[in-house]
C-alpha positions in Angstrom: 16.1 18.1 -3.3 19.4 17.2 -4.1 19.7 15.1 -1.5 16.9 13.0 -2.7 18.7 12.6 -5.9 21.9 11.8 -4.4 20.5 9.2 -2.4 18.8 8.0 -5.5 21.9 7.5 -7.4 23.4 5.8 -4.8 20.6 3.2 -4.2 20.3 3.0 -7.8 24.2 1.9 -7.8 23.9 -0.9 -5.1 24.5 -4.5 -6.1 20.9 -5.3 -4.9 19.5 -2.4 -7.2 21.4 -3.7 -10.5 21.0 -7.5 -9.7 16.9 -7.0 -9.7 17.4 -4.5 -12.9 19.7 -6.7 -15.2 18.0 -10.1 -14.3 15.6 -11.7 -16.4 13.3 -13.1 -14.0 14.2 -11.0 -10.8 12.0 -7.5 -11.6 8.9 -9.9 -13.3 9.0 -12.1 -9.8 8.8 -8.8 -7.5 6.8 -6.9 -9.6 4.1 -10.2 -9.4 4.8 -10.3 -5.1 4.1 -6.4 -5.0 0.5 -7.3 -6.9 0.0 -10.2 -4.8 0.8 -8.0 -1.7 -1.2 -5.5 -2.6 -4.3 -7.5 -4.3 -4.1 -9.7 -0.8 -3.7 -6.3 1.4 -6.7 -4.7 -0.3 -9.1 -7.2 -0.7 -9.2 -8.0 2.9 -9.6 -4.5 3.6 -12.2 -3.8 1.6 -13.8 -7.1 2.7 -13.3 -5.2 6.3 -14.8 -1.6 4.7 -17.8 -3.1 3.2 -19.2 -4.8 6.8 -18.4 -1.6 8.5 -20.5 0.0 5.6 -23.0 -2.0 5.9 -22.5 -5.2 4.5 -23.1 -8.8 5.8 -24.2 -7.4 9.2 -25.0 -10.6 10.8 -20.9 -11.3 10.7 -19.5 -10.2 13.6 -16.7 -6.8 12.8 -14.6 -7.8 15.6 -14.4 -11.3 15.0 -13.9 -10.4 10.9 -11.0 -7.9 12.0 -9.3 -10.3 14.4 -9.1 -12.9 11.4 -7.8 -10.6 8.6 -5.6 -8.3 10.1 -2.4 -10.1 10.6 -2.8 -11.1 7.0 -3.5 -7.4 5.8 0.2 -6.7 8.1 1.7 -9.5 6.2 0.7 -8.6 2.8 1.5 -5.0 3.1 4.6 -6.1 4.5 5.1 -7.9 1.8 4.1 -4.8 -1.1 6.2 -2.6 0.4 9.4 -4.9 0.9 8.7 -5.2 -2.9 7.8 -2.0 -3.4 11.1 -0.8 -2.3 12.8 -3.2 -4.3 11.4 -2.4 -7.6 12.2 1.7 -6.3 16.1 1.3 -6.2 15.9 -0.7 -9.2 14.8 2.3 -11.5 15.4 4.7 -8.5 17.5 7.8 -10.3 14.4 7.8 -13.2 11.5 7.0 -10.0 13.0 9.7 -7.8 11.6 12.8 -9.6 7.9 11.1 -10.6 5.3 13.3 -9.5 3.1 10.3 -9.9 5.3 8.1 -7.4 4.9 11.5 -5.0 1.5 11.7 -5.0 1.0 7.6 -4.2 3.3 7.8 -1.5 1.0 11.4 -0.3 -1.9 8.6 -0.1 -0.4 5.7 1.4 0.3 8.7 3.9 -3.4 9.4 4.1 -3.9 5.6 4.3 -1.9 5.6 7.6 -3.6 8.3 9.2 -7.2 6.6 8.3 -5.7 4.0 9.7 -5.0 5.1 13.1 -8.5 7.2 13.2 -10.2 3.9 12.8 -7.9 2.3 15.3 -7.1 5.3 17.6 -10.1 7.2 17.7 -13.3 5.0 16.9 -11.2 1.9 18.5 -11.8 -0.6 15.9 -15.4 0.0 17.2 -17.9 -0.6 14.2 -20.7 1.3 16.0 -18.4 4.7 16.5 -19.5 7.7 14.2 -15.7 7.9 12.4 -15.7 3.9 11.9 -18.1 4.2 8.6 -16.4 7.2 7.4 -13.3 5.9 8.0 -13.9 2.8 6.1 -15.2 5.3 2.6 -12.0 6.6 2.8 -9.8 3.5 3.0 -11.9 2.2 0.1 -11.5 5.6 -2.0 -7.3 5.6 -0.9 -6.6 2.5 -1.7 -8.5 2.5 -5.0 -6.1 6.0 -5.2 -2.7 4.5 -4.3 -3.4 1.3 -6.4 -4.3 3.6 -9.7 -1.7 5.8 -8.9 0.7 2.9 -8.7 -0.4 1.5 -12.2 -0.2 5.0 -13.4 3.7 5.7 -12.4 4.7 3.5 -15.2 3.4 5.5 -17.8 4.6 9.2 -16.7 
């Protein structure tokens, strides 16, 4: 563990880390492209959840996924470039948050769902793991997002 607060303190030293703490507008403008990312990353997944739950079943799931994945990639690309960024900013206080643990212990689970939809049911909307894969993206990501919102206030 000492490591992990080692390594903490020294991203928390960087230039980059004290440039986005001491700035005025710097944190507010990363804090509002981690949202965005985030907002923009989830919406579209859910969008993708609810057809493979059900929803809108005359609109095609392949045809839906091939149009909003590579803006889900971007977006979380985006939310965790931020993400990371707003980390070493306040990372010697974020480094021992249990609540900041136990996000990062769903976005895990997020990434496993993720390659059980892809991996085992194919992206195929008709396989038996496809629905229950897309319940538990909807009940992660509503977990990593309140967890997120949550980290603030431990």
């Amino acid at each position: 563990m000492a490591f992990l607060h080692d390594a903490a303190a020294w991203l928390h030293a960087t230039p980059l880390a004290a440039a986005v703490r001491t700035s005025f507008w710097l944190y507010p403008a990363i804090n509002v492209a981690h949202v965005l990312g985030v907002g923009l990353a989830f919406g579209l997944i859910a969008a993708a959840d609810l057809r493979l739950l059900g929803r809108t079943p005359e609109l095609p799931v392949a045809g839906l996924l091939r149009h909003v994945l590579p803006i889900v990639w971007a977006a979380f690309a985006l939310a965790v470039l931020s993400g990371l960024l707003l980390f070493i900013a306040d990372a010697t206080d974020l480094v021992g948050n249990p609540v900041l643990g136990l996000k990062l212990a769903v976005l895990a689970l997020v990434g496993v769902n993720v390659l059980v939809f892809h991996v085992l049911a194919r992206g195929d909307a008709g396989h038996p793991l496809a629905r229950a894969s897309a319940l538990a993206s909807l009940l992660l990501w509503s977990g990593a997002i309140g967890l997120g919102r949550w980290i603030a206030y431990y």
